[in-house]
Wavefront OBJ file of the C-alpha trace (Angstrom):
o trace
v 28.787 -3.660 -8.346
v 27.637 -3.982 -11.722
v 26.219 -0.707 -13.203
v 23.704 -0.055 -16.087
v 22.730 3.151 -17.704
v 19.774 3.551 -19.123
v 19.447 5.970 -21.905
v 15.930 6.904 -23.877
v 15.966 9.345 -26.876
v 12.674 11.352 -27.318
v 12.321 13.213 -30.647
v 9.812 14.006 -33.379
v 10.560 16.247 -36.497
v 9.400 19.641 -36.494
v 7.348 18.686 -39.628
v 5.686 15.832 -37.532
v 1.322 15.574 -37.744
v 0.520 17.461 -34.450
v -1.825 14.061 -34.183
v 0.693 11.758 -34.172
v 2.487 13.755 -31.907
v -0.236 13.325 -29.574
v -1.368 9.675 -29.874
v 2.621 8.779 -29.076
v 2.728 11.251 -26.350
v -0.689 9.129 -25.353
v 0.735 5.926 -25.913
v 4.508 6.151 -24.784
v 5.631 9.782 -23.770
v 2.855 10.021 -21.287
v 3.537 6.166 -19.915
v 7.199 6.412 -19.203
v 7.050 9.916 -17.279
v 4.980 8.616 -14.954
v 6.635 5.574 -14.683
v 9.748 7.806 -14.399
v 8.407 10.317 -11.807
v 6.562 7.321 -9.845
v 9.477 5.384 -9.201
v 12.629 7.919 -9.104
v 14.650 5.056 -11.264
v 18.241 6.577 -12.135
v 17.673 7.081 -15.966
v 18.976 9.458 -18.628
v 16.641 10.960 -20.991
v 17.376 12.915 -23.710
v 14.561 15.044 -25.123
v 15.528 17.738 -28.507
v 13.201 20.978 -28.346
v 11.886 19.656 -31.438
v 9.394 17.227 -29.519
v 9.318 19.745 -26.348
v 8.172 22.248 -28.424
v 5.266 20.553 -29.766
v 4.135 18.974 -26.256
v 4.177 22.287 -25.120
v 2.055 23.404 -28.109
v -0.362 20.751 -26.865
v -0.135 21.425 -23.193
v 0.719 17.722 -22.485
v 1.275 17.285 -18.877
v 4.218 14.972 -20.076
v 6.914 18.031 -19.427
v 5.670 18.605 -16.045
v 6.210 14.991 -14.764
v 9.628 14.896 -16.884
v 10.291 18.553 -14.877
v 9.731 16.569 -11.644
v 11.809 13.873 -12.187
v 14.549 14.288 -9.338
v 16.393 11.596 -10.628
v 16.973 11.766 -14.182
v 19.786 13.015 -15.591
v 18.709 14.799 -18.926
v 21.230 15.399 -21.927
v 22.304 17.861 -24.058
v 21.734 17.323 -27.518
v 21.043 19.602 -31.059
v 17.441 21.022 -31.108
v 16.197 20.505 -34.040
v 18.395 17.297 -34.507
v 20.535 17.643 -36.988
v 23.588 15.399 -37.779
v 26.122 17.000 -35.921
v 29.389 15.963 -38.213
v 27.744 16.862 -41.240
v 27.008 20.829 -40.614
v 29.459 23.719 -39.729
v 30.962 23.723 -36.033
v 28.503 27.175 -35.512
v 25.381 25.452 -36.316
v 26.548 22.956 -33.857
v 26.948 25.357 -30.902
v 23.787 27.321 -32.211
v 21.585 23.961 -32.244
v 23.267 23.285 -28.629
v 22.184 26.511 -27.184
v 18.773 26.687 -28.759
v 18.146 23.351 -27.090
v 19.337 23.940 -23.320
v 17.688 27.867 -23.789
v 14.614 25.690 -24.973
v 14.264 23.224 -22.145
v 15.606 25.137 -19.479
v 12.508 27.073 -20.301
v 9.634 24.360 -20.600
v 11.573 21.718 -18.507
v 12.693 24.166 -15.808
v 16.835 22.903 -16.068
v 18.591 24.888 -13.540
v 21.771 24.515 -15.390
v 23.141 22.946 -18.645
v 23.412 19.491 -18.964
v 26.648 17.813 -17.800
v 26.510 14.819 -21.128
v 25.808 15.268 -24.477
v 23.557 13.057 -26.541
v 24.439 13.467 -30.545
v 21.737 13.251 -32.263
v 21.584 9.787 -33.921
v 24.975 8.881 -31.961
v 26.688 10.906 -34.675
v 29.752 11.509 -33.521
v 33.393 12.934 -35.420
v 36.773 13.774 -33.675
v 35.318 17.556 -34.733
v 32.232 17.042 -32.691
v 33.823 15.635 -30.483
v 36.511 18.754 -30.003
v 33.193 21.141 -30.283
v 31.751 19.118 -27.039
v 34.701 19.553 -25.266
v 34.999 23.880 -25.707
v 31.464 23.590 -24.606
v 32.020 22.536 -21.496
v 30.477 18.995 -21.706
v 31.891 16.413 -19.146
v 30.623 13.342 -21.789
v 29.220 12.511 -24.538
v 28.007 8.479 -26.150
v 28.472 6.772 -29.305
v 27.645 3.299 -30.323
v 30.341 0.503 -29.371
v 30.125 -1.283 -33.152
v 32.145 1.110 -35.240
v 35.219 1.104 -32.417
v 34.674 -3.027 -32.067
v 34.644 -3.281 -35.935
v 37.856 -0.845 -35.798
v 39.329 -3.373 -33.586
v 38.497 -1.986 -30.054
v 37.651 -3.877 -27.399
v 34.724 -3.691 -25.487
v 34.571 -1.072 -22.582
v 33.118 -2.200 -19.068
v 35.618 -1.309 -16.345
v 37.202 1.593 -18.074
v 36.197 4.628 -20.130
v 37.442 5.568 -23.602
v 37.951 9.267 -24.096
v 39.099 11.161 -26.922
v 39.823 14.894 -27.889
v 40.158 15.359 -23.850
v 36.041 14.374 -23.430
v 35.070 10.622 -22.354
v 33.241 8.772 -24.633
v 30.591 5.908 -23.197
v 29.533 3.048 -25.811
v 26.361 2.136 -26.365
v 26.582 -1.557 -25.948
v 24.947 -2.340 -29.301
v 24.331 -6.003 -28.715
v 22.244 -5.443 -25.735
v 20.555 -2.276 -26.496
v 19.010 -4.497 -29.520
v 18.224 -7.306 -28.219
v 15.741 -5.099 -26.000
v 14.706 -3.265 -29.038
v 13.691 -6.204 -31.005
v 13.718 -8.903 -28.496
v 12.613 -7.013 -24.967
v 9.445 -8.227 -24.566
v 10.242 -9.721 -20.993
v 11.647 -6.851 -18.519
v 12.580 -8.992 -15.284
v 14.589 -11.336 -17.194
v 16.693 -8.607 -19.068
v 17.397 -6.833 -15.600
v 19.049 -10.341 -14.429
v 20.472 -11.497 -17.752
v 22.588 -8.088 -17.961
v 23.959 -8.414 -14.557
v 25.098 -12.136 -15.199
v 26.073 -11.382 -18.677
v 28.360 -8.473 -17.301
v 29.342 -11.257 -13.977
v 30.496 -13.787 -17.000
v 32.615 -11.074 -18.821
v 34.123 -9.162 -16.367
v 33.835 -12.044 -13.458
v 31.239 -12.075 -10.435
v 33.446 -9.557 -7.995
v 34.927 -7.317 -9.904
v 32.747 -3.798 -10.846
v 31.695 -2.842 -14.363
v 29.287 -0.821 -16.334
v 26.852 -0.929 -19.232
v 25.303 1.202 -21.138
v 21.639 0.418 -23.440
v 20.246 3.395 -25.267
v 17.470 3.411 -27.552
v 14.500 5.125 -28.567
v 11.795 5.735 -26.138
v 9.110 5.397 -28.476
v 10.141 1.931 -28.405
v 7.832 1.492 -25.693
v 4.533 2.078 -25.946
v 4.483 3.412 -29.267
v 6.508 0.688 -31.746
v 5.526 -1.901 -29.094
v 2.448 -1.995 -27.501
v 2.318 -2.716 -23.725
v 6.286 -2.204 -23.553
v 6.175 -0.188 -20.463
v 4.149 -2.613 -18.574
v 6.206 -5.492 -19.982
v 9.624 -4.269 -20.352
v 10.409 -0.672 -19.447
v 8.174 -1.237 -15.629
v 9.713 -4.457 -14.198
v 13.857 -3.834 -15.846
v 13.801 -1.079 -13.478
v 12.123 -2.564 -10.531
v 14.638 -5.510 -10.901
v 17.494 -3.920 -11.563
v 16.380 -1.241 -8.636
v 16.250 -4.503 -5.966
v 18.998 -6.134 -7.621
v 21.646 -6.561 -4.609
v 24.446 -6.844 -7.118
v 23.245 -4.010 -9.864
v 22.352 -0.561 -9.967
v 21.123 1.886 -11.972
v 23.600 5.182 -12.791
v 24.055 7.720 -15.388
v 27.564 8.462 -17.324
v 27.781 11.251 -14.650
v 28.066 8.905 -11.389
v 30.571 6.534 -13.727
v 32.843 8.779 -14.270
v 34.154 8.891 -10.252
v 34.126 4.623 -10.556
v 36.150 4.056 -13.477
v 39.465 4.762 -14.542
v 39.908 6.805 -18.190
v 41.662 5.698 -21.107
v 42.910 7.746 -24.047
v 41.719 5.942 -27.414
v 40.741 6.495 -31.260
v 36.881 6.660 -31.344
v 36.502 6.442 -35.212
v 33.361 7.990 -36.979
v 29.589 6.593 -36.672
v 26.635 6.360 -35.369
v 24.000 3.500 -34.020
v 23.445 3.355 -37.490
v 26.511 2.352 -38.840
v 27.102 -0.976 -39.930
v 30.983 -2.678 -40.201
v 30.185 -3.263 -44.016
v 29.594 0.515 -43.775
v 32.479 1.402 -41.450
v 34.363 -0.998 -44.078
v 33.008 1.428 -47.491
v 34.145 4.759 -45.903
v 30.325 5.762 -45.380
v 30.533 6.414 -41.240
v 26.681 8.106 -41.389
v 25.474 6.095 -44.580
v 21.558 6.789 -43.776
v 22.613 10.834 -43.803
v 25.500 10.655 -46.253
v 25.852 8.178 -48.573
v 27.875 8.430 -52.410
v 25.729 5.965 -53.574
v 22.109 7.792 -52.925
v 22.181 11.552 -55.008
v 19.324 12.697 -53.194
v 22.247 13.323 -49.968
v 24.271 15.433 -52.163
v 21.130 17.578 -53.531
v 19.969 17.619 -50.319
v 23.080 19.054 -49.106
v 23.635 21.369 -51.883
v 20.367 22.885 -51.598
v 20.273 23.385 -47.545
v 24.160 24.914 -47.376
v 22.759 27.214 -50.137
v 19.530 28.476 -48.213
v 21.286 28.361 -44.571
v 23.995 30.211 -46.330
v 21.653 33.008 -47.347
v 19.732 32.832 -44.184
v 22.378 33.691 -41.927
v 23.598 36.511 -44.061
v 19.975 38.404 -44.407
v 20.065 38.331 -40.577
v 16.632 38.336 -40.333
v 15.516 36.841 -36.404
v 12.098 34.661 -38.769
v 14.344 33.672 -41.134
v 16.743 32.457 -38.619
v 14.691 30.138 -36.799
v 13.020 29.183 -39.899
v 17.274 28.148 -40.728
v 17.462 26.202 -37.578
v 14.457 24.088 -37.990
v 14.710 23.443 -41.623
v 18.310 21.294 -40.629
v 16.664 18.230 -38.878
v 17.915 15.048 -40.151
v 15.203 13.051 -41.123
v 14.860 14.401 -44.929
v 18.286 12.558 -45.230
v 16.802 9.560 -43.434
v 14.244 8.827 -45.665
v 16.120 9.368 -48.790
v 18.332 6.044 -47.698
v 17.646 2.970 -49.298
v 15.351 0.485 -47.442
v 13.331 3.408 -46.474
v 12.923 5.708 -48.985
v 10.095 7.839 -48.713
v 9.839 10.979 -51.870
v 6.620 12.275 -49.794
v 9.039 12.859 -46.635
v 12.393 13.776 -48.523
v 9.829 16.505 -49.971
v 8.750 17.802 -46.433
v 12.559 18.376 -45.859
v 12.446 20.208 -49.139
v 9.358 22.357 -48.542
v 10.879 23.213 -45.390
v 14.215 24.859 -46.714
v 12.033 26.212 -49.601
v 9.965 28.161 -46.414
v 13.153 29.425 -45.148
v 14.358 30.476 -49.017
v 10.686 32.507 -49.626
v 11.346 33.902 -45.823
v 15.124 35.153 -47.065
v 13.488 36.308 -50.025
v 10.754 38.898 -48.511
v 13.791 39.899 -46.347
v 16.244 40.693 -49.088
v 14.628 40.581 -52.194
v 17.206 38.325 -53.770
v 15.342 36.949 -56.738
v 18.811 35.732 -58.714
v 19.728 34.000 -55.194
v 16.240 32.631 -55.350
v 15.992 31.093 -58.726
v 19.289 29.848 -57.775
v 17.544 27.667 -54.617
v 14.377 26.955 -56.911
v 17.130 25.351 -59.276
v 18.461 23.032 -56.579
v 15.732 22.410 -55.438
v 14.165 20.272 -58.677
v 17.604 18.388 -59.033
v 16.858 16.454 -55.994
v 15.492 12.826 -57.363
v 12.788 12.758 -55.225
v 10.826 15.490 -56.370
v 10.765 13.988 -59.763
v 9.773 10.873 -58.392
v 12.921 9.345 -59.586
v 14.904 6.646 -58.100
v 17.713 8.125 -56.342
v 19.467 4.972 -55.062
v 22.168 2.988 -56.869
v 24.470 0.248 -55.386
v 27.583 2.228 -54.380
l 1 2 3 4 5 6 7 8 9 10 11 12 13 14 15 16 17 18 19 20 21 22 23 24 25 26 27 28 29 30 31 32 33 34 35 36 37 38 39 40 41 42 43 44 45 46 47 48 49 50 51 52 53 54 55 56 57 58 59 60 61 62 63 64 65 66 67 68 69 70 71 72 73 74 75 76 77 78 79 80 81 82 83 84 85 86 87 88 89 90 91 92 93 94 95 96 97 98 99 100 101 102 103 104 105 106 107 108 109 110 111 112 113 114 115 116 117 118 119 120 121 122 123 124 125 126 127 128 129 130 131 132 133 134 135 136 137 138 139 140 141 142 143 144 145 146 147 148 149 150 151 152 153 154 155 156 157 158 159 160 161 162 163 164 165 166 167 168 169 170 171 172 173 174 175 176 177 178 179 180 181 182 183 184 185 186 187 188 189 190 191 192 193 194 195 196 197 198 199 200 201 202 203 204 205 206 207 208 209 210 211 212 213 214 215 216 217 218 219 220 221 222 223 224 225 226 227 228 229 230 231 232 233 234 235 236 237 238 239 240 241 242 243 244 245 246 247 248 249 250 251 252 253 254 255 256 257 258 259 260 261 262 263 264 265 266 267 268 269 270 271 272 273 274 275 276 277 278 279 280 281 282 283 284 285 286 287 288 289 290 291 292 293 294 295 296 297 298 299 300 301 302 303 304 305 306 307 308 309 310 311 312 313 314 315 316 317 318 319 320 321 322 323 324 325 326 327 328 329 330 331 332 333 334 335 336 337 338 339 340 341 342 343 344 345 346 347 348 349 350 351 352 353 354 355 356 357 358 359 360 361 362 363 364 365 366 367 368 369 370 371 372 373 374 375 376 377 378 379 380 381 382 383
């Protein structure tokens, strides 16, 4: 039997326009949980708080059809997304928390997830020994950062490291649908075969795609009905395939203890190559990273000392990753790096009425205007 999991990651930033919000929940949220509650397909869906929060806000019937999805197999993940190997070990079991107290309450989980999806497949041998004292049975990476580190390929065993298993996003296929999907019947044979040709025709093996969910729908228009609809109707008929999650795999396939270096489904092997595992999050070469770090370890620093319950949740929100994101190169964006900034300069005015720290203050204001981007300068350089 050949065996693909099918992973979709569903997030928005807390500072997202409540319109957009709506017009993708319209055009792809809404979409696939009906498709997902009308045809009980064996998917995984990962959804941070962050987006549940604001369909909630709405009152988008999207949570109640995701809430009666028997069969999908939701993951764990941080709740305001953050990049788990690049904050402190409590934020990561705080942002883990907040997110299964968060959708056990709007989702209606009867118990915390069994797999853990990092946020942008973000993943460190300290995440990865976090996951494990919390209890998680798995967790997923991407597969090009353990090829480019000389790895082979995954499909009829399962790496695991720290004492957790670790599934690989295959990064070839998951891409080809991303860019490429536009025919859904043809991908739910072609993975089959290709897995048939690799592994040969009798012997079982596994697959995993994961990509965003606002792929379809939202970043391609009509990809439900095109794609998303008929890969799971084919694969669902297939006689030789079958949809599972990382859960059912892990009674199938034999473990195997092996180095999973740093990365994410992000990283590149010329990146892998420079020392820069997370290069869109934390990169030498762009300052606005390191500003952007200095200045949000100097307000969550404060915040979690004033102990004040606002300023706290303020704290958690203000560490979603995207600020980072678009300070990269090839997407940088000074009007979103700034929305990053106003939010940890919320959380610093919030500490501020608590504690009435104006030296610690003027001390955030300060790192706050050496970050490039809110001169307008060009942050980037070539390292």
């Amino acid at each position: 039997m050949k065996h693909i999991s099918l992973l979709l990651h569903l997030y928005q930033p807390p500072t997202q326009d409540p319109a957009l919000v709506e017009e993708i929940d319209a055009e792809c949220y809404g979409p696939v949980s009906s498709l997902l509650l009308s045809t009980g397909a064996r998917v995984m869906v990962n959804i941070n708080y962050s987006l549940t929060e604001q369909l909630a806000r709405t009152g988008s019937p999207t949570l109640s059809r995701l809430a009666g999805c028997g069969n999908v197999e939701f993951t764990g993940s941080g709740a305001w997304h953050p990049i788990y190997p690049l904050i402190p070990e409590p934020e990561m079991e705080r942002q883990t928390a907040l997110n299964n107290e968060g959708n056990r309450m709007e989702l209606g989980w009867k118990s915390d997830p069994e797999g853990f999806f990092p946020p942008e497949m973000a993943l460190s041998r300290k995440v990865l020994q976090v996951l494990r004292r919390l209890g998680f049975s798995w967790t997923v990476t991407d597969d090009l950062p353990f090829l480019t580190a000389g790895g082979s390929a995954p499909g009829d065993w399962i790496p695991a490291c720290e004492g957790i298993p670790v599934f690989l996003r295959s990064n070839m296929w998951s891409n080809r649908i991303a860019f490429h999907g536009d025919d859904g019947a043809r991908f739910a044979r072609d993975i089959p075969a290709g897995l048939s040709e690799w592994l040969g025709p009798e012997a079982d093996g596994y697959l995993l795609v994961a990509l965003d969910g606002e792929t379809f729908g939202h970043h391609r228009k009509g990809g439900v009905e095109e794609f998303l609809a008929p890969f799971l109707e084919g694969v669902t008929t297939s006689a030789g395939a079958r949809l599972s999650s990382p859960s059912d795999l892990l009674g199938l396939f034999p473990q195997r203890e092996v180095a999973i270096p740093d990365g994410s489904w992000s990283t590149t092997p010329a990146d892998s190559a420079a020392g820069k595992p997370w290069p869109l999050w934390d990169d030498p070469g762009v300052p606005d990273h390191a500003a952007l770090r200095a200045l949000r370890d100097e307000v969550l620093g404060w915040a979690r000392a004033c102990g004040c319950d606002g300023v706290a949740l303020l704290a958690d929100r203000m560490l979603y990753s995207c600020p980072f994101w678009w300070a990269a190169p090839g997407r940088r964006s000074d009007i979103e790096v700034r929305r990053g900034i106003s939010s940890m300069l919320e959380t610093a005015f919030a500490a501020l009425s608590c504690t009435g720290d104006r030296k610690r203050m003027d001390r955030v204001m300060t790192l706050a205007g050496s970050v490039p981007a809110m001169t307008g300068r060009d942050g980037c350089s070539n390292a």
